[in-house]
Phi, psi and omega in degrees: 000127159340105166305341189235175176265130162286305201300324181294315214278337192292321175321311187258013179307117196311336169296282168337319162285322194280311188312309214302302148000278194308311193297274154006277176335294194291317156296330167297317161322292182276021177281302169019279207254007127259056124298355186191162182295143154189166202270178180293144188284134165292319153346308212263349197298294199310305174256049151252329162315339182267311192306265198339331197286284187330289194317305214294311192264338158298268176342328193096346204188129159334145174283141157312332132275141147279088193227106156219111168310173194254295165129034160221163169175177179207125218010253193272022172268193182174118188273133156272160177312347181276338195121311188282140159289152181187137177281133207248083167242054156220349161051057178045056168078003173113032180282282179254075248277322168283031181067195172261130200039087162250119198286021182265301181309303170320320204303293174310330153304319189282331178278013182268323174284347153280006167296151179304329177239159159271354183238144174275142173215187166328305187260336163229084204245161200238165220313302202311349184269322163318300176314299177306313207282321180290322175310334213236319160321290169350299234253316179283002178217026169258034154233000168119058180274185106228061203264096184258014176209145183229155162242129166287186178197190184234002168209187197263289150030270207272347165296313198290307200294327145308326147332289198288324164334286154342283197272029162242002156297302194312281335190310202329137335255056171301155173198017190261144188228142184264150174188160176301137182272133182097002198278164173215118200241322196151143179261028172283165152342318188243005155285354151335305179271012176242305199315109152346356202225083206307318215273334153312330180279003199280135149105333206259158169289147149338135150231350159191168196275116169238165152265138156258169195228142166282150197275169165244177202238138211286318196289356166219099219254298206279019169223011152290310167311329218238318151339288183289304160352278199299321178284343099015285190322295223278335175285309187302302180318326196270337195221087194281175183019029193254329211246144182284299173212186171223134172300094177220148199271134176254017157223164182229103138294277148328330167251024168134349193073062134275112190281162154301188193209141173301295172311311203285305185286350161285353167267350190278341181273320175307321191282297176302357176237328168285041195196352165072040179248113192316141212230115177256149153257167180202133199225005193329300200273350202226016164307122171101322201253003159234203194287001204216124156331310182256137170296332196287330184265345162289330167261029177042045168253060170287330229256303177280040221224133143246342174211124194265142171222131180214162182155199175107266191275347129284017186030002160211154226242155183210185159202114151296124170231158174278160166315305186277023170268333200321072155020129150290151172353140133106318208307292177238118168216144187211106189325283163300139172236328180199192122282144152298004049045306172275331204284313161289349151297305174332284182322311244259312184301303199276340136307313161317273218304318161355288235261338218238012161077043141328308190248186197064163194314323175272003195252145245288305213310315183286329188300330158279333174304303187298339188289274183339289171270013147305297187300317175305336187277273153013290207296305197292345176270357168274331168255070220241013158263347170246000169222137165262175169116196324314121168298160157068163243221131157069200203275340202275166178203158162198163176216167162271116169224110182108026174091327181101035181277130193273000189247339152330296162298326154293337182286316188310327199287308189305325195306287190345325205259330182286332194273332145132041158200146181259129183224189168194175186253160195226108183094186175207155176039105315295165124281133168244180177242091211269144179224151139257063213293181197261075171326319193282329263220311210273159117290139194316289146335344185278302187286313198289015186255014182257315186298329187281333159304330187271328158324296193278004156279288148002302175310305188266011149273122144286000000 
């Protein structure tokens, strides 16, 4: 029998370091030249026009940008297939969270990828995931939480749909789901029918019964609590022992960058356990983006939380559960769980943020927050028929802008993007125009050259 681990001796293997070396370099060389904006090679026009046309025709549907990345960048640039550089402050929806070619990530992906296989699953996961799942446990129950088990997954999806899974075994046979009005949970089949939004559902059958609820609104805090009550009351009566659990988001991302409340959601938790209905948060978009790793632990609903789902910006997707949640056999299995690769970006990510004073009051995450809208607040009283705001919490940022007319704001968000930053729209009656910035990645300067684009964007919408 061996004395040592191979897999361990392969890591350190001095080739295998000198490779990392190698690597490390050769990304710095060609980085040179994204560091800082620049426009498209005239060269590159004609067939990056042909490229977008191709994909646009493969795919079925146009990219919302004309955006195919190169695969470099450097921390919050990001080079496209055109020549140009551009600040990438939406990170593929709240994706990338350490910016672009970050040599920590890069690092943790290529050993990661020295694994014997490439997808980590059900039936085979090799020490990172032991590792990652004590990482993420750990972490989720260190204010008294008690979510003492996690299933990794490979989206944000399939984290909810396990979720939902869970608490309508526990649950059997409720079969009714309480959610947020404006919420965005996910578009499988059966989130589809929580997600907020008819135009997803066009075309599909039913697949569960949902209620909504009004969200709260900061400017009437005792009549958002009384509110939501009174819908609650009126729900449980009409459908007593029918609802399984209730979704809930406790910042809305995808619905505008409306934050939550401590007060609101604890009488809404409080209501919802005298009636045995299981309490899921879903943190997919807001894991990570405020002063407290988990949003459920910034509103100190450690104590009342049975099931968590998070991802985006941990590059592999999970769902925290309590004991009295545990799934029975066959209930959640998933052939694929991650690439090894991602999972070891994960350990890697998530370990930045711990260790590197990302969080707490004082910690880079709110220090962007303060930055950001501070400048934004400057844009709305010099401009204050075209921008409201700022919204939203942490790293998530948003603004109103032209009243919150959806089709203005999309055009605003494309002038932006011509101009050399990526952003996107969020909600609807308002639509807002929303950033995720690159956390790991971004600088105090970074944002104020972002701002000045949206101002001379801002100029040039009429």
């Amino acid at each position: 029998m061996p004395s040592n681990i191979k897999g361990k001796d392969l890591r350190n293997d001095p080739r295998i370091l000198k490779a990392l070396e190698l690597i490390d370099e050769a990304v710095k060389d060609q980085q040179k030249n994204c560091h800082k904006l620049h426009g498209p090679n005239p060269e590159f026009e004609n067939s990056y026009k042909e490229l977008l046309k191709e994909f646009g025709k493969l795919r079925g549907a146009n990219v919302f940008y004309p955006y195919i990345g190169s695969g470099i960048g450097s921390g919050p640039f990001v080079e496209l297939m055109d020549g140009s550089t551009k600040y990438d402050f939406i990170t593929g929806i709240g994706v990338h969270y350490m910016g672009h070619s970050h040599p920590g990530v890069i690092k943790a992906e290529v050993l990661g990828a020295l694994a014997n296989t490439t997808m980590s699953g059900n039936l085979q996961q090799n020490a990172d995931s032991v590792e990652l799942f004590d990482l993420i446990v750990k972490e989720a129950k260190k204010y008294g939480a008690n979510l003492d088990h996690l299933f990794l997954t490979s989206s944000g999806a399939m984290a909810c749909e396990n979720a939902l899974k869970m608490a309508f075994s526990k649950k059997s046979p409720a079969y009714r789901v309480l959610a947020f009005k404006k919420c965005f949970i996910g578009r499988t089949m059966a989130l589809a029918q929580i997600t907020d939004k008819a135009a997803y559902r066009k075309g599909l059958p039913q697949t569960l019964h949902v209620d909504y609820l009004s969200f709260y609104d900061e400017s009437d805090h005792e009549g958002s609590i009384k509110r939501v009550e009174d819908e609650l009351s009126n729900y449980f009566n009409r459908y007593p022992t029918e609802y399984a659990a209730i979704c809930m988001e406790l910042i809305q991302g995808e619905g505008g960058y409306f934050v939550g409340n401590e007060d609101f959601f604890k009488a809404i938790i409080k209501k919802c356990k005298e009636h045995n209905v299981t309490i899921i948060v879903d943190e997919v978009q807001s894991f990570a983006r405020t002063e407290k790793l988990f949003a459920f632990q910034y509103f100190n609903l450690d104590k009342e939380v049975d099931i968590v789902t998070f991802g985006k910006n941990t590059q592999v997707c999970g769902t925290l559960y309590n004991a009295d949640h545990k799934p029975p056999p066959g209930l959640i299995s998933q052939t694929f769980t991650s690439s090894n690769s991602a999972i070891s970006a994960a350990k890697f990510i998530i370990q930045t943020i711990i260790e590197e004073n990302y969080l707490g009051k004082d910690g880079k995450i709110n220090q962007i927050h303060e930055h950001f809208s501070g400048n934004l607040k400057k844009l709305s009283e010099k401009y204050p028929d075209k921008l409201q705001g700022p919204f939203g919490i942490g790293s998530m940022v948003g603004m109103t802008l032209f009243g919150g007319d959806f089709e203005k704001s999309k055009k605003f968000t494309i002038k932006l993007f011509e101009n050399g930053v990526l952003s996107f729209i969020a909600g609807s009656l308002p639509t807002r125009v929303r950033f995720l910035a690159p956390v790991g990645a971004v600088e105090m300067y970074h944002i104020d050259e972002v701002c000045e684009l949206i101002e001379k964007t801002l100029v040039e919408i009429e």
